[in-house]
KEMARSE-166940 format. One line per 8 residues: number of its first residue (from 1); their letters; for each residue y, x, z of C-alpha. Coordinates in pm, 1 decimal. Layout:
! KEMARSE-166940
NUM) A) Y:X:Z | ... .
END
This chain:
! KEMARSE-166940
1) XXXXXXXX) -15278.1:10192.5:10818.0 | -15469.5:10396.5:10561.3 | -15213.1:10255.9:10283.8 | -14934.9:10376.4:10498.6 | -15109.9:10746.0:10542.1 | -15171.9:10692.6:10921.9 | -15393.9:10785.6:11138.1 | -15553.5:10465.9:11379.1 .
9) XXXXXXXX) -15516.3:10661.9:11686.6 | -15118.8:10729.9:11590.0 | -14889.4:10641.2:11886.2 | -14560.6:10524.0:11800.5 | -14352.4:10761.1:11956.4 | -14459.7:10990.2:11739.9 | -14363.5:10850.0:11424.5 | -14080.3:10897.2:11221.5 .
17) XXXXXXXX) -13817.9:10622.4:11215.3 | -13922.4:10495.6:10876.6 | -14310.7:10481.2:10973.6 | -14239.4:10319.2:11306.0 | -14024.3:10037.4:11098.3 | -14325.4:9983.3:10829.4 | -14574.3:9941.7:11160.4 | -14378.8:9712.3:11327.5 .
25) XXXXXXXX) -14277.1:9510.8:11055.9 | -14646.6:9464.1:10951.6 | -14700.4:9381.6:11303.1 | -14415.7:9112.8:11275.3 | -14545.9:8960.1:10946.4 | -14891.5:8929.4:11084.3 | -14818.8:8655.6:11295.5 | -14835.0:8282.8:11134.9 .
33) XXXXXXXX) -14467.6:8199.2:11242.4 | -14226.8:7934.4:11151.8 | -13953.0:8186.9:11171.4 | -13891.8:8558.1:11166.1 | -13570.8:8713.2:11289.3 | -13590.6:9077.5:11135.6 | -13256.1:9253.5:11271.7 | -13195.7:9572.8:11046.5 .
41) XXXXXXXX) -13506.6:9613.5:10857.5 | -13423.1:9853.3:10648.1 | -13179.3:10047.8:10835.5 | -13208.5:10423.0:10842.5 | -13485.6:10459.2:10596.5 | -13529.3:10621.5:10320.2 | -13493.7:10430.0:9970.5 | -13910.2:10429.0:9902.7 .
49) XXXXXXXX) -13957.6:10291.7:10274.8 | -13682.8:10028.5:10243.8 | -13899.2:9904.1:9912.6 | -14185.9:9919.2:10067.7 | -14026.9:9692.8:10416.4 | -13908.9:9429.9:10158.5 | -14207.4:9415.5:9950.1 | -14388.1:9388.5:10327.0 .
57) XXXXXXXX) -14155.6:9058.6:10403.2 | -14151.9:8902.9:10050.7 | -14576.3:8918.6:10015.9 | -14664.7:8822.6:10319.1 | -14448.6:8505.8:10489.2 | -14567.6:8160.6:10504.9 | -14422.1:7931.5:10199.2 | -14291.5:7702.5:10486.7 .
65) XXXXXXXX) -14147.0:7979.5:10719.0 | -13791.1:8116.9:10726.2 | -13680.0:8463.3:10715.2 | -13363.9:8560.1:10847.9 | -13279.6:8933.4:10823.3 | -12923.2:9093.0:10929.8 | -12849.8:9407.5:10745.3 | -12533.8:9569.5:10628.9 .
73) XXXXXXXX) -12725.7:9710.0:10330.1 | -12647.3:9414.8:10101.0 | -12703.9:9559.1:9786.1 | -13087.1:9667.1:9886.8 | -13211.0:9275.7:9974.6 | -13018.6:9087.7:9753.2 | -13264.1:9039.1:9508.8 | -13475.4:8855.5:9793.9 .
81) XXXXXXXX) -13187.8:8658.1:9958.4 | -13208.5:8224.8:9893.3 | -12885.6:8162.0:10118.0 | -12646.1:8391.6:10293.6 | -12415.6:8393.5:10630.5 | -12150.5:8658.3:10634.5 | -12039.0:8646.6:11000.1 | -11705.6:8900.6:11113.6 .
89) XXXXXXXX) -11658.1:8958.0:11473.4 | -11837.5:8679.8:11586.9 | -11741.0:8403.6:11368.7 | -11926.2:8241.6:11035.7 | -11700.4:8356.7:10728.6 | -11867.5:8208.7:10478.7 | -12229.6:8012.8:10435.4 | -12372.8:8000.7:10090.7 .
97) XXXXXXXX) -12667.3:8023.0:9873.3 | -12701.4:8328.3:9641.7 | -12664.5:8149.3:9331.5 | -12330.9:7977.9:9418.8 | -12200.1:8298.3:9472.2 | -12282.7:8437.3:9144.0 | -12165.7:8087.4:8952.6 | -11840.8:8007.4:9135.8 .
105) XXXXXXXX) -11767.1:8392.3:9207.9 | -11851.6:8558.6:8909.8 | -11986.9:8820.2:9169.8 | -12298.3:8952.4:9338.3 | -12360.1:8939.3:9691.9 | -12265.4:9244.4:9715.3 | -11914.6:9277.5:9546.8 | -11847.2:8980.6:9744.4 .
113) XXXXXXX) -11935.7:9143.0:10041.4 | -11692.6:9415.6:10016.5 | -11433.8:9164.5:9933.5 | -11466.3:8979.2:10250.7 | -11543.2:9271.0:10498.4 | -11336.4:9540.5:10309.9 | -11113.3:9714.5:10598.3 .
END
């Protein structure tokens, strides 16, 4: 907490969105799980606390756990994404890992993100 510039006796409602996020995601990664479902992580944050959430997740999983995070904000966890499940109202669109996206596409994550979803 002293990292994160908070005081012990804090209560969470009176946090702001981003703080409340970085507390209960270290709260999350604490526990020695097989799998984490993080819905949103980074979701309204600010760019410094979304670095700091994904630095959180990458540093401190189990090498035998899986993380599964659902986020609209492609372009800010790509660079930690293995394998990726674009789902559109309900239904799987497409299953891949990261790097057949970028060989067969020619495309990041991303771009092909906007391809598949774009209205």
């Amino acid at each position: 907490f002293q990292r994160l510039d908070i005081k012990s006796d804090a209560r969470l409602k009176t946090m702001s969105k981003g703080t409340k996020e970085k507390v209960q995601l270290i709260l999350v990664m604490s526990r020695d799980a097989s799998l984490y479902l993080l819905d949103e992580p980074i979701g309204g944050v600010d760019p410094a606390a979304r670095d700091y959430i994904l630095n959180t997740i990458i540093s401190n999983y189990s090498e035998n756990a899986t993380v599964m995070i659902s986020t609209h904000l492609i372009s800010d966890v790509e660079r930690i994404l293995d394998d990726i499940i674009f789902i559109n109202q309900g239904s799987i669109a497409l299953v891949s890992s990261v790097e057949e996206i970028r060989e067969k596409n020619n495309k990041s994550v991303d771009e092909l993100f906007r391809e598949v979803f774009r209205c």
